[in-house]
N, C-alpha and C positions, 0 to 999 in steps of 0.2 A: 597541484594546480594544472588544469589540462593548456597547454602551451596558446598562450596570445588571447586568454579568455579570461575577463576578470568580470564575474557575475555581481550584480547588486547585492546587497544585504536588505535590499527590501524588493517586495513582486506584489502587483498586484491583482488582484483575483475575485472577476464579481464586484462585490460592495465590501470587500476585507483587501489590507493590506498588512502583507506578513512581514515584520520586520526581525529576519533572520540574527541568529545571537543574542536575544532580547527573551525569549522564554522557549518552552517546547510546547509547538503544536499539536493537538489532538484531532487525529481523524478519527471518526465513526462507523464502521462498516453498517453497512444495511444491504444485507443478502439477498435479492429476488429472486432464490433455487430453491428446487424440493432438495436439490441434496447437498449441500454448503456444509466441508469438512468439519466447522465447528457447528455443526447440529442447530443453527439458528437460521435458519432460510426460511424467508415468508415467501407465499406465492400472491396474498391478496396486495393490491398497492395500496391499499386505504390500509393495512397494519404494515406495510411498510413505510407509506409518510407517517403515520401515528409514532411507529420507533423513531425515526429522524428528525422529528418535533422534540421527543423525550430525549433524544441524545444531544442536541444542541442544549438542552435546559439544565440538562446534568453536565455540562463544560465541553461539548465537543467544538473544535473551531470549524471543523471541516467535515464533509458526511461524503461518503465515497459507496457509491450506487453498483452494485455486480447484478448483470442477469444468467452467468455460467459461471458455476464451480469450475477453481481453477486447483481443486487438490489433485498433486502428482499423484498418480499410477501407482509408484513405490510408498507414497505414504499411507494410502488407502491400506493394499496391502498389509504392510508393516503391523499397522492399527490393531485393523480387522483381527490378526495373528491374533498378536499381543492380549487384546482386550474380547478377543470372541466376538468381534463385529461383522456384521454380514456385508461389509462393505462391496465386494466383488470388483475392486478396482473403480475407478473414475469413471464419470458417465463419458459419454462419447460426444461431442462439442454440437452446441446446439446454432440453430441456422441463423443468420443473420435477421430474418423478420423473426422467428422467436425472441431472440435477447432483447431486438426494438420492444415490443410485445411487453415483456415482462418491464424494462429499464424506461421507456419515456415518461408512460403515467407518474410513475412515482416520481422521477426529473420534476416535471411539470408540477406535480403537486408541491412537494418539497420549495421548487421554487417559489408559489404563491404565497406560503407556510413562513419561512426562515428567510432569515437574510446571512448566515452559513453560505460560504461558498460551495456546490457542490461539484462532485467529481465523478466521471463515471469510467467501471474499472472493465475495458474493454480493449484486447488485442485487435480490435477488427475496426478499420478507416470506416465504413461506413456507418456502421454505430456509434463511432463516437462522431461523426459530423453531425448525426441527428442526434442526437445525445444535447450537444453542445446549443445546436438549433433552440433545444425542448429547455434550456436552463442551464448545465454543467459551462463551468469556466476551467474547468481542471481533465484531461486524461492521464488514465494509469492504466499504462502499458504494462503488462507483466514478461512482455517478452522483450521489451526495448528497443522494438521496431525492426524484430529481425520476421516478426512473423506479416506482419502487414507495415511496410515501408512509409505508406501513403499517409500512416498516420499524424507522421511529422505536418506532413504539406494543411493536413485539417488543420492542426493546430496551430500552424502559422496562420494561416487564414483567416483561424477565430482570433488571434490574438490570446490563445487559452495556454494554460499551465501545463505543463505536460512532467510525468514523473515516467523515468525510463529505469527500468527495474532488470538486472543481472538473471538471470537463466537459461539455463541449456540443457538439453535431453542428455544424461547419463551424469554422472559424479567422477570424474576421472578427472585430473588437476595435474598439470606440472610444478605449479605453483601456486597454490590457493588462492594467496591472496593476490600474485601480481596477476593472475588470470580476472578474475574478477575486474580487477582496475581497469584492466583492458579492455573486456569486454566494455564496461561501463564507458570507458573512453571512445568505443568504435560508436557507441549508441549519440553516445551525445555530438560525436561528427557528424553521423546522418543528421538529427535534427536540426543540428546548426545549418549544412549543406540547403536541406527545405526550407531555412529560411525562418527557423522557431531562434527568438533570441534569449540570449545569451542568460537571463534575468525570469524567464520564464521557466527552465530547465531546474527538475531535481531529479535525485540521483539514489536508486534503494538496493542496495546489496544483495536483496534474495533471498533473504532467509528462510528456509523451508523448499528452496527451489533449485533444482538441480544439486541439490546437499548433502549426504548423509549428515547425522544426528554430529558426530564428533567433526563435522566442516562446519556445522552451524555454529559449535560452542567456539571455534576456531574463528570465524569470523565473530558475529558478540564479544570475543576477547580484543579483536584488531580493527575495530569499529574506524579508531583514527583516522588510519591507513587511508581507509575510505574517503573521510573528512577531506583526508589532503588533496580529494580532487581539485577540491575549491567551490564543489555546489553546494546547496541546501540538502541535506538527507532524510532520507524517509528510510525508516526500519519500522517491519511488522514481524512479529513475533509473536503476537498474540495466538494463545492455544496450539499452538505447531505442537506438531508430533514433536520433534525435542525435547518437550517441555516431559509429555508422557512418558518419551522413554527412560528419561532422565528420574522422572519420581514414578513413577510405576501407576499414573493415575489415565483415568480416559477423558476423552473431551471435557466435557462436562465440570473438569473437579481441577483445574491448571488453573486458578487465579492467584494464587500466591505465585506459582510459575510464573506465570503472565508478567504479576508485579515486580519480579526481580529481573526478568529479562528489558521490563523497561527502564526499570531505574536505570542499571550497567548500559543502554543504549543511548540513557541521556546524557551519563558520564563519558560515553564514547564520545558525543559530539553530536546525537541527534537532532535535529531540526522539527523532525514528525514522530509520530508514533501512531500507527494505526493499531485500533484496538477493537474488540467484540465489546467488551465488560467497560463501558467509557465514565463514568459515575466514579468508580474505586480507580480507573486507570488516570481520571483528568488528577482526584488526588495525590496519584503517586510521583507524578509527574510534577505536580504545585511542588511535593515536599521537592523532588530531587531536582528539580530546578534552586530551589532555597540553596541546598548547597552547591551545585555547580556553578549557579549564575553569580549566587548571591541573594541577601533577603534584606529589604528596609522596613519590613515591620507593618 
């Protein structure tokens, strides 16, 4: 528990109220890139609201909007190797009016659409303020505020949800996991500092980010750890390189992958799960909540 922070067990968000410890959550990715690691990036927004209409109907609670691939450098690579992909490494980060560009239409549409709360997954303050403007009640930082600070201050602002997410350029660990906590615990200072409370805050480990393959199965294994901050957690695992290196399969072909990384994440203590495949994932999730949470039938 991070020292003198005792977070709700329930947040609200939009027109949903997540009452934390009571099931597991299902976000929905909806990709707006030509090149999104898992091979599903739409560029039109009319088939990008069409997916987040369909992922909401197939059990998504939450739909989390990206207009930049955020696949690491090393995993492109890796891949590429591996499976004969002409990956050539990560694109190069796209401009502030591009990402608006691609991510408000679909916001805006999504929002007239669903009543899903949605989230849009951007390291940069001024995308997610108009993001948030355009509909989004949720930011997801994939760098946890270390690359754009300001973003804490939007979301205090909006009164929006904010998920601060563990990463850092290289893999070198003194400690795996107390590295991780800390970082997590530096992230969640700043946003407290800006003024984001205490109830709006979750907290996602990384996985696939800043990792090698055997860091990732390392953390999945000590999921707890995490837990014991005392926030709400979000784990994405979906299709990550892990998965492939681990069964020798490419993008494409990880949904059993998928499925066992979320079950053991729900068993960890997960709060969320972001997923590609939300249909077979909200399932897996029903079942392994059955046993984790418990089932009345």
């Amino acid at each position: 528990m991070t020292q003198g922070i005792q977070p709700s067990r329930r947040m609200v968000c939009g027109k949903a109220t997540f009452f934390w410890g009571s099931r597991t959550y299902v976000m929905g990715i909806v990709n707006v890139t030509p090149n999104s690691f898992s091979g599903d990036g739409v560029m039109d927004a009319e088939a990008a609201i069409a997916q987040g209409v369909r992922f909401v109907e197939e059990g998504a609670d939450i739909l989390d909007v990206g207009g930049e691939s955020t696949r690491p450098p090393s995993t492109a690579q890796a891949e590429g190797r591996r499976f004969g992909q002409a990956y050539g490494g990560v694109a190069a980060g796209v401009s502030v009016e591009e990402e608006l560009r691609r991510v408000v239409p679909v916001i805006e549409g999504l929002a007239k659409r669903v009543s899903a709360p949605i989230s849009v997954d951007t390291y940069k303050a001024a995308v997610a303020r108009r993001a948030l403007e355009a509909g989004a009640c949720m930011v997801n930082d994939v760098w946890g505020l270390k690359a754009d600070p300001m973003i804490a201050e939007v979301a205090a602002q909006a009164g929006a949800a904010l998920v601060l997410m563990h990463n850092q350029r290289g893999t070198q660990y003194g400690d795996l996991l107390g590295d991780i906590k800390a970082g997590l615990q530096e992230s969640v200072a700043r946003a407290l500092a800006a003024g984001v409370a205490p109830d709006k805050i979750i907290v996602d480990p990384g996985v696939g980010f800043g990792k090698t393959a055997q860091q990732n199965l390392e953390l999945l294994r000590r999921l707890g750890e995490i837990r014991a901050l005392g926030f709400p957690m979000l784990v994405g695992a979906s299709r990550k390189s892990t998965i492939g290196m681990v069964l020798g399969l490419p993008v494409e072909d990880r949904l059993e992958g998928t499925a066992a990384t979320v079950a053991l994440s729900i068993a960890g203590g997960a709060d969320i799960v972001r997923v590609h495949d939300v249909k077979a994932m909200a399932r897996v999730a029903r079942m392994a909540d059955a046993v984790v949470r418990g089932w009345t039938g």
